[in-house]
Backbone as JSON Lines, residues from 0, in Angstrom:
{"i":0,"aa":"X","n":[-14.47,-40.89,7.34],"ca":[-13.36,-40.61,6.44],"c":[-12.31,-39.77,7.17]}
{"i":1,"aa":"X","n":[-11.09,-40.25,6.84],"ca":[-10.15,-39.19,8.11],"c":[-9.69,-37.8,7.07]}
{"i":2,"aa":"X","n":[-9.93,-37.08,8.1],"ca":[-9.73,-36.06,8.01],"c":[-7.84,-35.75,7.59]}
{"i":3,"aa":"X","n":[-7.55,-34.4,6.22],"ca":[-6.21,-34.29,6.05],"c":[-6.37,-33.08,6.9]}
{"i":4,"aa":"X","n":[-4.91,-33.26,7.39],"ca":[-4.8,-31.73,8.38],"c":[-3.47,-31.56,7.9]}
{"i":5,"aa":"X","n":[-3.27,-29.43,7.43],"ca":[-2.1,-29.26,7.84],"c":[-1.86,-27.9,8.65]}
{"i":6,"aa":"X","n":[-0.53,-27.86,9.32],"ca":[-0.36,-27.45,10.41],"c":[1.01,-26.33,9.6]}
{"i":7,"aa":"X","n":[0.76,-25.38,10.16],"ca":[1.28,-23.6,10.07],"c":[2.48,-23.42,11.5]}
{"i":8,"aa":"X","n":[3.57,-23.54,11.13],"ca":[4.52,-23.08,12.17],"c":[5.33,-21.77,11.63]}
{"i":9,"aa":"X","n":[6.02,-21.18,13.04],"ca":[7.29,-20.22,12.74],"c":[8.51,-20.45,13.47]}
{"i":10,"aa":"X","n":[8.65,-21.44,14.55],"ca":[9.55,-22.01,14.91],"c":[9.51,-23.17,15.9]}
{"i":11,"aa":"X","n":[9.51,-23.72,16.99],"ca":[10.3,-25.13,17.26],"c":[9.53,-25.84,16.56]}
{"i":12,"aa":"X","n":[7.94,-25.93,17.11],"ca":[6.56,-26.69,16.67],"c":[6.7,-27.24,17.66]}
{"i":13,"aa":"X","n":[6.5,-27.16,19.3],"ca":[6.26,-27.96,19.75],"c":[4.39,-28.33,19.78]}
{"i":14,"aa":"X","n":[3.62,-27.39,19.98],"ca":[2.23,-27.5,19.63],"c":[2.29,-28.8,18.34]}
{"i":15,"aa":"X","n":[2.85,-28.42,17.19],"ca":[2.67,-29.2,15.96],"c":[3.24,-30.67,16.39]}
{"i":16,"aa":"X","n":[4.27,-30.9,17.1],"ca":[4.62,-32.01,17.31],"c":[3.59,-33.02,18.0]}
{"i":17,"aa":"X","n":[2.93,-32.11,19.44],"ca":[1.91,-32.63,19.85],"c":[0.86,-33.18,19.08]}
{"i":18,"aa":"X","n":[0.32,-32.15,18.05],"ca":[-0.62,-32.99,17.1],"c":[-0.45,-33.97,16.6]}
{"i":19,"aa":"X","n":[1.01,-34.05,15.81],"ca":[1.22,-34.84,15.32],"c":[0.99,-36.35,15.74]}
{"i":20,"aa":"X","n":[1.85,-36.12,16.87],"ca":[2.01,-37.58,18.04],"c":[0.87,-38.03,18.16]}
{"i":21,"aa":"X","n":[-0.53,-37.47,18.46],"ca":[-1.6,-37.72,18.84],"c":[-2.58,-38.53,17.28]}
{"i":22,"aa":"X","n":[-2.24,-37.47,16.22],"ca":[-2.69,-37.98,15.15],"c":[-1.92,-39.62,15.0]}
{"i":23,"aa":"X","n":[-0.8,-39.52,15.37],"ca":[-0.58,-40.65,14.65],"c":[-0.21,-42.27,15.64]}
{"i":24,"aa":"X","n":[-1.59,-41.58,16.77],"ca":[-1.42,-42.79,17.72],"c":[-2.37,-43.43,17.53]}
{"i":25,"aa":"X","n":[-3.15,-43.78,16.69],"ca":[-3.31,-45.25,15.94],"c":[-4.9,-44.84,15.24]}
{"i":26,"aa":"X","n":[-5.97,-44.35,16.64],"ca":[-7.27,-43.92,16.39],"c":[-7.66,-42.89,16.37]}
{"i":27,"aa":"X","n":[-7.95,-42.59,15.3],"ca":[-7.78,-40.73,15.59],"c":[-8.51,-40.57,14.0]}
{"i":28,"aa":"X","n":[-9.36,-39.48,13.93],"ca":[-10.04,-39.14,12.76],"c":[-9.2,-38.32,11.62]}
{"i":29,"aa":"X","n":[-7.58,-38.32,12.19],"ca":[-7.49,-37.02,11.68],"c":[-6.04,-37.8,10.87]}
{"i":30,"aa":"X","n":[-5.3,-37.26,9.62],"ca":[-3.76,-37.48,9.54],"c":[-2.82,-36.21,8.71]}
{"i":31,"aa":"X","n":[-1.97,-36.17,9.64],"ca":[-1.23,-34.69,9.21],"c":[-0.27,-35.19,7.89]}
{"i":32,"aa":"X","n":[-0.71,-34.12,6.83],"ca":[-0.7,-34.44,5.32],"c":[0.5,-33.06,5.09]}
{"i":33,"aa":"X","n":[0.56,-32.14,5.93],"ca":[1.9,-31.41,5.5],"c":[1.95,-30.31,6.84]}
{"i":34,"aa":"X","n":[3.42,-30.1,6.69],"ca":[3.75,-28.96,8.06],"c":[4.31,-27.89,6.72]}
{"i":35,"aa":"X","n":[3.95,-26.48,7.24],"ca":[4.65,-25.3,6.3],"c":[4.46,-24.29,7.42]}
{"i":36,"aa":"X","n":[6.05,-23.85,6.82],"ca":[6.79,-22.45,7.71],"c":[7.1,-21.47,7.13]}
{"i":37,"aa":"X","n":[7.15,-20.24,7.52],"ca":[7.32,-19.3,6.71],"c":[8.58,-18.41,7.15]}
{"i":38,"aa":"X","n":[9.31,-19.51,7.93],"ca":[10.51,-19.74,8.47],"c":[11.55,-20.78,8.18]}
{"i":39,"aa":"X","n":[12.6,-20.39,6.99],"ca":[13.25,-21.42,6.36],"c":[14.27,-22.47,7.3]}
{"i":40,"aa":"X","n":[14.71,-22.05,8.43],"ca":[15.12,-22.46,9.46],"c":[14.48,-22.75,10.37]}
{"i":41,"aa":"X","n":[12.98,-22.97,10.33],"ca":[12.23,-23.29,12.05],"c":[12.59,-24.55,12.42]}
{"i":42,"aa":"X","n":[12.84,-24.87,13.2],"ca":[13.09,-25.66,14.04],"c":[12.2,-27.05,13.89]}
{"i":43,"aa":"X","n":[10.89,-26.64,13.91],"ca":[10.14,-27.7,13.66],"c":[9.93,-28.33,12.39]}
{"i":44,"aa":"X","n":[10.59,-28.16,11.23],"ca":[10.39,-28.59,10.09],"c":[11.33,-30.04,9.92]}
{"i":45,"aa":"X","n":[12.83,-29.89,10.72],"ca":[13.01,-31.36,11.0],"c":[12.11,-32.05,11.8]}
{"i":46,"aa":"X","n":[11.88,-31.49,12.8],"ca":[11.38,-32.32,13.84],"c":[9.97,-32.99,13.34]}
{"i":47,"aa":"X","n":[9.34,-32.54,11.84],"ca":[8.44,-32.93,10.94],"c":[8.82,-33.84,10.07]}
{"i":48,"aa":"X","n":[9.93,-33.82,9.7],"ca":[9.6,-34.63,8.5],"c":[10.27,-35.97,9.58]}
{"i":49,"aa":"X","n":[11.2,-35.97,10.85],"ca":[11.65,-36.82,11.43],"c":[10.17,-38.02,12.01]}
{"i":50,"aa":"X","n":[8.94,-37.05,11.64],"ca":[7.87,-38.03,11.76],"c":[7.5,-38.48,10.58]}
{"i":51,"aa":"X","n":[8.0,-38.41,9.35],"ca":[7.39,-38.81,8.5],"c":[6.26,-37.78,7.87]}
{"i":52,"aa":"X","n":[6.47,-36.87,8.18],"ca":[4.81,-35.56,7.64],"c":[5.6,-34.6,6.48]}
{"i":53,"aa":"X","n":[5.46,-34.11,5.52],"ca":[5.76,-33.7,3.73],"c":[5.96,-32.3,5.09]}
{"i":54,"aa":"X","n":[7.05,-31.75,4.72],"ca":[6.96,-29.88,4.83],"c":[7.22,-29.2,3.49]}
{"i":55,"aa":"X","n":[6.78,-28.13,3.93],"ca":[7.2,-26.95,3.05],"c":[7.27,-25.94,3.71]}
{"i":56,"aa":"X","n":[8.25,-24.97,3.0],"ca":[8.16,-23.57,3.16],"c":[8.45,-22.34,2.08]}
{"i":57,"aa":"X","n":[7.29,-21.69,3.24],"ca":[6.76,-20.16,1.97],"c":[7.36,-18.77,2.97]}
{"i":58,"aa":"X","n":[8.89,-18.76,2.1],"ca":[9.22,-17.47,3.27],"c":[8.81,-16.06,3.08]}
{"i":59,"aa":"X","n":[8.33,-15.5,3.96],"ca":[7.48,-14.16,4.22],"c":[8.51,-13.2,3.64]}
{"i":60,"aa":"X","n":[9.53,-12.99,3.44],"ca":[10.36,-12.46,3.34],"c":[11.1,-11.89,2.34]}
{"i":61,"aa":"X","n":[10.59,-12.47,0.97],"ca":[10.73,-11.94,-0.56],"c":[9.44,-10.77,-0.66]}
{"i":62,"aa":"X","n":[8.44,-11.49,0.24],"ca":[7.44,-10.8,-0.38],"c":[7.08,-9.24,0.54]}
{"i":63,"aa":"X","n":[8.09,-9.23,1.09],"ca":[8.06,-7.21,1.81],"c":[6.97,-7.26,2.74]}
{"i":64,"aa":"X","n":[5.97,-5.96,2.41],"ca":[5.0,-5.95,2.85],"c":[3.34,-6.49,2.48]}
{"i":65,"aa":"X","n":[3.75,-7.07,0.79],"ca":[2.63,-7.7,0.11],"c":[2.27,-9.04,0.95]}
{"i":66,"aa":"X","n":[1.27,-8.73,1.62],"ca":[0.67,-10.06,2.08],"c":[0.28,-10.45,1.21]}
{"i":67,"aa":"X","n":[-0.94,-9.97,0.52],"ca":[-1.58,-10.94,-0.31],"c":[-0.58,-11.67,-1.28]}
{"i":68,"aa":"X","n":[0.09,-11.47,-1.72],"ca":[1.09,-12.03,-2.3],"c":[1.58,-13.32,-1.81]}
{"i":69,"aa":"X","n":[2.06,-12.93,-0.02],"ca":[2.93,-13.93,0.73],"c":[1.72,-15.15,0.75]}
{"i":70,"aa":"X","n":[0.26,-14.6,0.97],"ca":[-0.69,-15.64,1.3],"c":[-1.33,-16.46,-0.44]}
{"i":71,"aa":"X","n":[-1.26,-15.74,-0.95],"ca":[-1.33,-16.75,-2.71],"c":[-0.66,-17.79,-2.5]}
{"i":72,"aa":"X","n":[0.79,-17.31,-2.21],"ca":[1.94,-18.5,-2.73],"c":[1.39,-19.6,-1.36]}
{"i":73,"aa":"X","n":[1.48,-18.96,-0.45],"ca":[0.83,-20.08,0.87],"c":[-0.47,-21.22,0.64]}
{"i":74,"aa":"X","n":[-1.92,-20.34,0.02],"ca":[-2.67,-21.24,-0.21],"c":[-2.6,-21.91,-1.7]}
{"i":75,"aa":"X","n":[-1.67,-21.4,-2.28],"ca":[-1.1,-22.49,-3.43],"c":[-0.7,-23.97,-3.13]}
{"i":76,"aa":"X","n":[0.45,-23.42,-2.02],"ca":[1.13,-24.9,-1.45],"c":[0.31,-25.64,-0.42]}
{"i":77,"aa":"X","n":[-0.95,-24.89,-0.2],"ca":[-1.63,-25.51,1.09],"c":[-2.79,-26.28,0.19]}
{"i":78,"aa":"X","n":[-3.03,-26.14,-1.13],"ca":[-4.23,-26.53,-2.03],"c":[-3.48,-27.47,-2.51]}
{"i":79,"aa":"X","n":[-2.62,-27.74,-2.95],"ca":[-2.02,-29.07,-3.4],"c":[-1.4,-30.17,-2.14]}
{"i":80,"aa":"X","n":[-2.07,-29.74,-1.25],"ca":[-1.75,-31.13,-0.33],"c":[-3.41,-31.01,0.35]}
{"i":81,"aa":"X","n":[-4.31,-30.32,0.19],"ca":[-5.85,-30.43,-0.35],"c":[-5.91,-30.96,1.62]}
{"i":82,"aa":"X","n":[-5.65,-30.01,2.34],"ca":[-6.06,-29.78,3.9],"c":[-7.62,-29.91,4.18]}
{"i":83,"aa":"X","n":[-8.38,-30.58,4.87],"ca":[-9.67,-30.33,5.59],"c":[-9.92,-29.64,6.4]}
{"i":84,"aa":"X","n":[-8.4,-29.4,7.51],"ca":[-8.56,-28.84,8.66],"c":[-7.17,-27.88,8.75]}
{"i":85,"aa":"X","n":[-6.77,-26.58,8.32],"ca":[-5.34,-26.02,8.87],"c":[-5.41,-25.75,10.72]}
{"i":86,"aa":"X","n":[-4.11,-26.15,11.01],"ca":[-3.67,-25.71,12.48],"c":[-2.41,-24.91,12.05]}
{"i":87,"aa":"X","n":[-3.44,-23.65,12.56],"ca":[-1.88,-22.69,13.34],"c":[-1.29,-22.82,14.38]}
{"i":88,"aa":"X","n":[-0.32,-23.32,14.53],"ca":[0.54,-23.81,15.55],"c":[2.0,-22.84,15.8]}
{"i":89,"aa":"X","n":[1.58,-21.3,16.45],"ca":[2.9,-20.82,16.56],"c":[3.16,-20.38,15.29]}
{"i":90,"aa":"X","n":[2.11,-20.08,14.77],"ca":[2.41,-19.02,13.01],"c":[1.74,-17.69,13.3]}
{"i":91,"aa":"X","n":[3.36,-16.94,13.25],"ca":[3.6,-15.75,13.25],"c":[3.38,-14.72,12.75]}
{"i":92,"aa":"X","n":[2.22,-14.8,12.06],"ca":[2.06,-13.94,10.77],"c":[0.34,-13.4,11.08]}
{"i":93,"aa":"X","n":[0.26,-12.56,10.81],"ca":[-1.31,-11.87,11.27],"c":[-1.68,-12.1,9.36]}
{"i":94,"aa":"X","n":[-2.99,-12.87,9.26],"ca":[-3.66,-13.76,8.35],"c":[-4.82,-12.34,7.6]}
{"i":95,"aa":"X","n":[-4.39,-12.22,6.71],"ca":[-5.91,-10.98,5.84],"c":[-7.14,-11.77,5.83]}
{"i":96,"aa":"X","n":[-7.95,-10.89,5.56],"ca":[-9.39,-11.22,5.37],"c":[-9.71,-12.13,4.07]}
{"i":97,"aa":"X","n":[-8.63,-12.04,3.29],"ca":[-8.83,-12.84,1.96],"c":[-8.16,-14.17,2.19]}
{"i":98,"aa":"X","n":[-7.25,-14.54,3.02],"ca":[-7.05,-15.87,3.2],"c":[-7.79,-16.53,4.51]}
{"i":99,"aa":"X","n":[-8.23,-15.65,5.21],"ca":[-9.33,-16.41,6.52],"c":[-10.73,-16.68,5.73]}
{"i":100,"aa":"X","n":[-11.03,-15.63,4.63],"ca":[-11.84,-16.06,3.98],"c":[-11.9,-17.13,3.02]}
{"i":101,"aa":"X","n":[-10.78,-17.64,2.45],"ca":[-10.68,-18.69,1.48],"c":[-10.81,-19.93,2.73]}
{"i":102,"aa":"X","n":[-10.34,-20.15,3.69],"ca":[-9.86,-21.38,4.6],"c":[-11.13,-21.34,5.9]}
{"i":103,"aa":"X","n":[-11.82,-20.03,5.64],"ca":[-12.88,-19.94,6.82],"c":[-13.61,-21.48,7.22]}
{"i":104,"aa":"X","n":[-13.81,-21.29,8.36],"ca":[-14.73,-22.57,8.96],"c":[-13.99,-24.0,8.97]}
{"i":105,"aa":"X","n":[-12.45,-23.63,8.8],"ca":[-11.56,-25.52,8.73],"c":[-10.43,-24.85,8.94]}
{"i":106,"aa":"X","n":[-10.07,-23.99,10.11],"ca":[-9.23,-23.48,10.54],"c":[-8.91,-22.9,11.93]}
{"i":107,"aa":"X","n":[-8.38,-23.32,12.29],"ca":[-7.56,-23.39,14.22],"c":[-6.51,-22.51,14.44]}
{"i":108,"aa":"X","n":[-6.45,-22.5,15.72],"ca":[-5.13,-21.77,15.94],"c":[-5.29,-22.07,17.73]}
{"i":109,"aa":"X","n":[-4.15,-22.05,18.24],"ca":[-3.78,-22.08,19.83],"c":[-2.92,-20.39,20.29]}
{"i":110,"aa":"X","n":[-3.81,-19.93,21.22],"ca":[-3.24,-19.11,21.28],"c":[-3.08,-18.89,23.38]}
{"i":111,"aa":"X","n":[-1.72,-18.64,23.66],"ca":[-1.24,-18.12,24.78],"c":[-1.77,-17.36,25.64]}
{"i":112,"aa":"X","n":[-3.86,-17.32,26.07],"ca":[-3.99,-16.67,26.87],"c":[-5.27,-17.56,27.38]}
{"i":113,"aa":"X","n":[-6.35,-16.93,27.69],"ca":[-7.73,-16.98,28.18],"c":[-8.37,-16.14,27.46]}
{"i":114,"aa":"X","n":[-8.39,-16.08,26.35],"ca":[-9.43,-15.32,25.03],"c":[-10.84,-15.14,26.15]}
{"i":115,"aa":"X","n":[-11.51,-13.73,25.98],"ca":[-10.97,-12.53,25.13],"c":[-9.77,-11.97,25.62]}
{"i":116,"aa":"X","n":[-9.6,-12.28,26.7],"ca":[-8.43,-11.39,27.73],"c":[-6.76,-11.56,26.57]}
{"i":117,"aa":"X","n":[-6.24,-10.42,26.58],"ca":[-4.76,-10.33,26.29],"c":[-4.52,-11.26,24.38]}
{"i":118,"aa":"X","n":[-5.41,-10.55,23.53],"ca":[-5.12,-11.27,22.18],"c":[-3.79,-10.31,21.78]}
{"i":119,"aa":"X","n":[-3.12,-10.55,20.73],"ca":[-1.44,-10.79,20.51],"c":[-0.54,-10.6,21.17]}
{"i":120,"aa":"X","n":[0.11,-10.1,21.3],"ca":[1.62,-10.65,21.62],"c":[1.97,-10.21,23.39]}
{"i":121,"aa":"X","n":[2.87,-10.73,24.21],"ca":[3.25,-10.82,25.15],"c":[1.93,-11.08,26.57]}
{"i":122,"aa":"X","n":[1.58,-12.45,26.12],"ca":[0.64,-12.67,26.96],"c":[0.67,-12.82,28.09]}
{"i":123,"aa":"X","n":[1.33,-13.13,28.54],"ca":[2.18,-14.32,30.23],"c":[2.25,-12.69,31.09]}
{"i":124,"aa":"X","n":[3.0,-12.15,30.25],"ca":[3.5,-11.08,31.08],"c":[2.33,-10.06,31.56]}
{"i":125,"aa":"X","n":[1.87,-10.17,30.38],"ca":[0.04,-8.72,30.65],"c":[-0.92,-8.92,31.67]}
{"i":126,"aa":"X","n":[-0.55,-11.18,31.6],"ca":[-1.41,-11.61,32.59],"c":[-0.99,-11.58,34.22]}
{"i":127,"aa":"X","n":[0.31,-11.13,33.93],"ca":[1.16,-11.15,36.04],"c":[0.56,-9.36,35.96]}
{"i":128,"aa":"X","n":[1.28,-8.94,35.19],"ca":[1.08,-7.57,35.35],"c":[-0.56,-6.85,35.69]}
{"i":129,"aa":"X","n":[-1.59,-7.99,35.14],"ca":[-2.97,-7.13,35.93],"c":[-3.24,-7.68,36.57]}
{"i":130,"aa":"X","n":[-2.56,-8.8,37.59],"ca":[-2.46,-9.41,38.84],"c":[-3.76,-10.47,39.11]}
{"i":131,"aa":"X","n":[-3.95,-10.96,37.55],"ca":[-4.5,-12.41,37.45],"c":[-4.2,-13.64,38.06]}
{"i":132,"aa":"X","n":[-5.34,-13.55,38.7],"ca":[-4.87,-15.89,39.64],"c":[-4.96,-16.62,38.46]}
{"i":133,"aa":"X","n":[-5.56,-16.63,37.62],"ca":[-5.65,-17.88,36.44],"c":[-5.03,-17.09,35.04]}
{"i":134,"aa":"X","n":[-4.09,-18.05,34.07],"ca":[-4.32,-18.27,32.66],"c":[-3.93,-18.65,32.51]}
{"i":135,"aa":"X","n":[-3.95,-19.23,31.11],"ca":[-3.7,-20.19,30.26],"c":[-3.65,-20.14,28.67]}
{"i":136,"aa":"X","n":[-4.26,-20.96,28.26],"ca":[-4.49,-20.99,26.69],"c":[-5.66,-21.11,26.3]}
{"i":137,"aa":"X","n":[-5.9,-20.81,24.73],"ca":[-7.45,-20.89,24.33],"c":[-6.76,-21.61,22.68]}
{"i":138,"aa":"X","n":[-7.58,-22.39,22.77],"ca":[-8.12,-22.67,20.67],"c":[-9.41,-22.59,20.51]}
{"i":139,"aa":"X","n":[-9.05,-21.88,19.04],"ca":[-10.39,-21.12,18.45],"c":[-10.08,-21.21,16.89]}
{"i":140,"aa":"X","n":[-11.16,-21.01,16.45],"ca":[-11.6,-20.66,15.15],"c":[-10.9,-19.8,14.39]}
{"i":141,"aa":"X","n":[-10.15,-20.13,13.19],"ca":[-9.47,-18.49,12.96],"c":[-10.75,-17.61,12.18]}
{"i":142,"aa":"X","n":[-10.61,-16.33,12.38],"ca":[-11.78,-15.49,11.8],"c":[-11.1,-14.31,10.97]}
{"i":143,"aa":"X","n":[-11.48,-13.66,10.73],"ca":[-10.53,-12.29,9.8],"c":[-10.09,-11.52,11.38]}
{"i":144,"aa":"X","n":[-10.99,-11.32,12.3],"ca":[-10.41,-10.34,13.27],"c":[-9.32,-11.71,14.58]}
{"i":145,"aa":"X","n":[-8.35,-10.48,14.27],"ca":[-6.95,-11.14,15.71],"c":[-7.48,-12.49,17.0]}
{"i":146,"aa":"X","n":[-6.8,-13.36,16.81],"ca":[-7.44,-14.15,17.97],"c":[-8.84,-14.14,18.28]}
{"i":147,"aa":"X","n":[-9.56,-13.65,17.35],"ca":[-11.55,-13.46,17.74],"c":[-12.12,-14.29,17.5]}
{"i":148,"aa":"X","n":[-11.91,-15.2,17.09],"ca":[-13.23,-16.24,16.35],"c":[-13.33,-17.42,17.75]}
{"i":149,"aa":"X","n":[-14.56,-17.89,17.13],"ca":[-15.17,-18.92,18.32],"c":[-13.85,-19.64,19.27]}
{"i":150,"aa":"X","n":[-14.46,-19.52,20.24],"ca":[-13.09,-20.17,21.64],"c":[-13.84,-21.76,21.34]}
{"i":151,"aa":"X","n":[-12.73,-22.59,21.32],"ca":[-13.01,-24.42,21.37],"c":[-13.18,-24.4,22.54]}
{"i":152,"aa":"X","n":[-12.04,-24.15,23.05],"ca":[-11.02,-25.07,24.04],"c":[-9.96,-24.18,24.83]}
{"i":153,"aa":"X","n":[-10.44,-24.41,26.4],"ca":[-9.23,-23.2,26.86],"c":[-8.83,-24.19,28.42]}
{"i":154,"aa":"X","n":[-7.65,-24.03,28.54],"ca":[-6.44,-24.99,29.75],"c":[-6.05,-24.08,30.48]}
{"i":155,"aa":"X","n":[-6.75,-24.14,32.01],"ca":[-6.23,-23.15,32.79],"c":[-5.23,-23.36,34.13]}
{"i":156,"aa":"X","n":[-4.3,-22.24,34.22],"ca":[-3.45,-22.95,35.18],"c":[-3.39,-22.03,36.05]}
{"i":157,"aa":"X","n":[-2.8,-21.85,37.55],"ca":[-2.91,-20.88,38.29],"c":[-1.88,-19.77,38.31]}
{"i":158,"aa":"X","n":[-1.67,-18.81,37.99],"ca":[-0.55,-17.8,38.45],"c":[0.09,-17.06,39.94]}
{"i":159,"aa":"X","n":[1.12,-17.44,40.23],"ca":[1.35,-17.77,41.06],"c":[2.46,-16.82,41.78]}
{"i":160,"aa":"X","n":[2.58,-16.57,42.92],"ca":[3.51,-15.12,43.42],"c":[5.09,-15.3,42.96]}
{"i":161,"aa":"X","n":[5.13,-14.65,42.33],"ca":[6.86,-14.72,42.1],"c":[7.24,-14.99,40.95]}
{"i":162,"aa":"X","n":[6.19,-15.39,39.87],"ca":[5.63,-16.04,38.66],"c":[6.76,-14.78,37.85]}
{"i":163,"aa":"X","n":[7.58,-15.52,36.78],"ca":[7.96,-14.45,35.56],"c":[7.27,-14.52,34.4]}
{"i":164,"aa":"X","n":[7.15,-14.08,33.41],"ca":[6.53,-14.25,32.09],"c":[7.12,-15.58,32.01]}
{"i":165,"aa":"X","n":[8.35,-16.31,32.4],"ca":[9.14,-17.39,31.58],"c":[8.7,-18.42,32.01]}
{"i":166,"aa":"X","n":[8.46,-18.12,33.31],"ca":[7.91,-19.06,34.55],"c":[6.65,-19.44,33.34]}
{"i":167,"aa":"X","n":[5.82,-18.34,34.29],"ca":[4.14,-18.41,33.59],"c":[4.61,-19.61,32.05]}
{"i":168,"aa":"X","n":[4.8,-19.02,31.28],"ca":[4.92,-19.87,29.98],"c":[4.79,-21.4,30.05]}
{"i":169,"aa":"X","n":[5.89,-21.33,31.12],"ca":[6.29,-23.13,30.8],"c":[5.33,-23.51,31.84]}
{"i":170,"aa":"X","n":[4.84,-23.02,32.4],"ca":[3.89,-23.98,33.31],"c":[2.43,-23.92,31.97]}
{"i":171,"aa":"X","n":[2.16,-23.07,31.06],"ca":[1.02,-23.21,30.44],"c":[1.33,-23.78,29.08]}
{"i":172,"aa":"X","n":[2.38,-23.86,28.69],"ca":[2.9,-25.08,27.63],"c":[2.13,-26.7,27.68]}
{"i":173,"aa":"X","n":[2.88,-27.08,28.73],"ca":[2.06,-28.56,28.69],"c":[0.69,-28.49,28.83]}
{"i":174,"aa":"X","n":[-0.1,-27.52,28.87],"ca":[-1.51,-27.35,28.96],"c":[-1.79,-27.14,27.62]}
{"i":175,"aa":"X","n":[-1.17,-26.37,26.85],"ca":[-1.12,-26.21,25.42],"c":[-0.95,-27.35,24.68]}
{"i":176,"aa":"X","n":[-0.18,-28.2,24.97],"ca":[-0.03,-29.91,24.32],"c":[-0.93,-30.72,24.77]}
{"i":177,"aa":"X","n":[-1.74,-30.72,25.67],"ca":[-2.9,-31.71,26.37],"c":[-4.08,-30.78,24.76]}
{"i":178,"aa":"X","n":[-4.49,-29.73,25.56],"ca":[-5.41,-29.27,25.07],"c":[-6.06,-29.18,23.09]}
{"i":179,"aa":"X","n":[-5.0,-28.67,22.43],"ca":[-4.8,-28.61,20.87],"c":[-5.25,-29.94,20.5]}
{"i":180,"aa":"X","n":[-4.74,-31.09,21.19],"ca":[-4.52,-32.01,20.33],"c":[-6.61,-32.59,20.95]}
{"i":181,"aa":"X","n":[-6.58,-32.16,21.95],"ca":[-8.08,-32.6,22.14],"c":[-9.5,-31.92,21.43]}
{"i":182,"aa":"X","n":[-9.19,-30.45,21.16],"ca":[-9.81,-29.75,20.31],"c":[-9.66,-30.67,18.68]}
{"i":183,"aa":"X","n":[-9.16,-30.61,18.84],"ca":[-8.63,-31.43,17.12],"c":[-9.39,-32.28,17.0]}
{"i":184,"aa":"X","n":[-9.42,-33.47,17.9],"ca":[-10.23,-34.47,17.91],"c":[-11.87,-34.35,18.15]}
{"i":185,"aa":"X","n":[-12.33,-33.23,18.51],"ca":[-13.38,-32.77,18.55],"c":[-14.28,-31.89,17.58]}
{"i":186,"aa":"X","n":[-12.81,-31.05,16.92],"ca":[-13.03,-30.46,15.79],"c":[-13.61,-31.08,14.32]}
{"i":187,"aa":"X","n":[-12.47,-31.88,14.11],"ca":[-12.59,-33.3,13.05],"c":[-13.69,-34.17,12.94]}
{"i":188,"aa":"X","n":[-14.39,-34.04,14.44],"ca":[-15.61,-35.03,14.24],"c":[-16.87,-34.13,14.47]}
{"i":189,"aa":"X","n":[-16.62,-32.7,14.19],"ca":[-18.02,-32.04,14.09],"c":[-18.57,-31.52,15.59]}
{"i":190,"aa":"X","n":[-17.96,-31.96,16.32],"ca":[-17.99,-31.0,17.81],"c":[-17.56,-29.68,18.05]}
{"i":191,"aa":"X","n":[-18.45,-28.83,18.26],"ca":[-18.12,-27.74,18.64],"c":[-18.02,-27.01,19.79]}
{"i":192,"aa":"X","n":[-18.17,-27.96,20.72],"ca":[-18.37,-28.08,22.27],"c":[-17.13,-27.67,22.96]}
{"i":193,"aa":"X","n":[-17.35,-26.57,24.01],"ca":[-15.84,-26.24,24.74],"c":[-15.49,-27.18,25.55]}
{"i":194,"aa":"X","n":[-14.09,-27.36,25.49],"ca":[-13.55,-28.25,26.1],"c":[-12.61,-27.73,27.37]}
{"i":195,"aa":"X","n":[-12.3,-27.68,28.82],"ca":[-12.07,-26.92,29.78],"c":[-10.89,-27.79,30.15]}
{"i":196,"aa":"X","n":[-9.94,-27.5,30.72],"ca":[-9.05,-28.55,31.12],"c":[-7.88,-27.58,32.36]}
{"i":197,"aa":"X","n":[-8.17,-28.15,33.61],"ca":[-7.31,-27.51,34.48],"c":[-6.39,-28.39,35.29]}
């Protein structure tokens, strides 16, 4: 039975686009049933529906500092398009214990490093700066604690002398679009097996 997936952005989506493409190249267990941003302008919400995939958006931004609030209205709109699998794809928002707990165990995320090494923000750069030869990306499990839950799937690339954070990035991007969309397909069919890709 194929699996509904939906996918969590905050701006271009290129991760989400990747899924998408992949979901909807012909054999695939999986079909993306809605994109939602919590960014009324992200970027990727045309570039969603230009595939044909339902968006919505739930902006963070009425609701202050009430998460739980921001995350009700979220798994409201995420329960009426009745998801098997959410992908965080580039969603910006640090997730409470009450919505990792409602979505626990059918929930992803791609994140910008080599988990455990360097979880939130400014990864590329933390990784030149402690004068790392390798990183990359990891997908994992979302859990209540930051980037912690089970590693899938991690794409490693080499870092390299002269390397900027901007540099670093775009060389571990297309590793990020190979990789997500292969976790997915592994995910969906009950594999929990790491997947390595250099």
């Amino acid at each position: 039975m194929t699996k509904r997936v939906a996918i969590l952005i905050s701006g271009g989506g290129s991760n989400m686009v990747s899924l998408v493409q992949d979901m909807q190249s012909g054999d695939h267990p999986c079909e993306p049933v809605l994109v939602v941003s919590n960014v009324p302008d992200a970027g990727g919400l045309a570039k969603a529906e230009g595939m044909g995939v339902a968006t919505a958006v739930v902006d963070h931004k009425p609701f202050g500092k009430d998460r739980a609030a921001f995350e009700a209205e979220l798994t409201r709109v995420l329960e009426e398009a009745k998801p098997d699998i959410i992908c965080c794809a580039g969603f910006m928002r640090i997730l409470t214990e009450g919505f990792t707990g409602r979505w626990g165990g059918m929930m992803l995320n791609i994140h910008p490093s080599l988990l455990p090494k360097y979880k939130g923000l400014h990864t590329h750069q933390r990784a030149i700066e402690a004068g790392d030869a390798e990183h990359g990306c990891s997908v994992h499990e979302v859990t209540a604690e930051l980037d912690g839950g089970p590693i899938l799937g991690q794409a490693i690339v080499p870092v390299l002398d002269g390397d900027t954070s901007d540099v670093l990035a775009a060389r571990v991007l297309p590793m990020e679009h190979k990789l997500y969309p292969a976790v997915l397909r592994n995910y969906a069919a009950g594999d929990r097996s790491m997947i390595v890709l250099r």
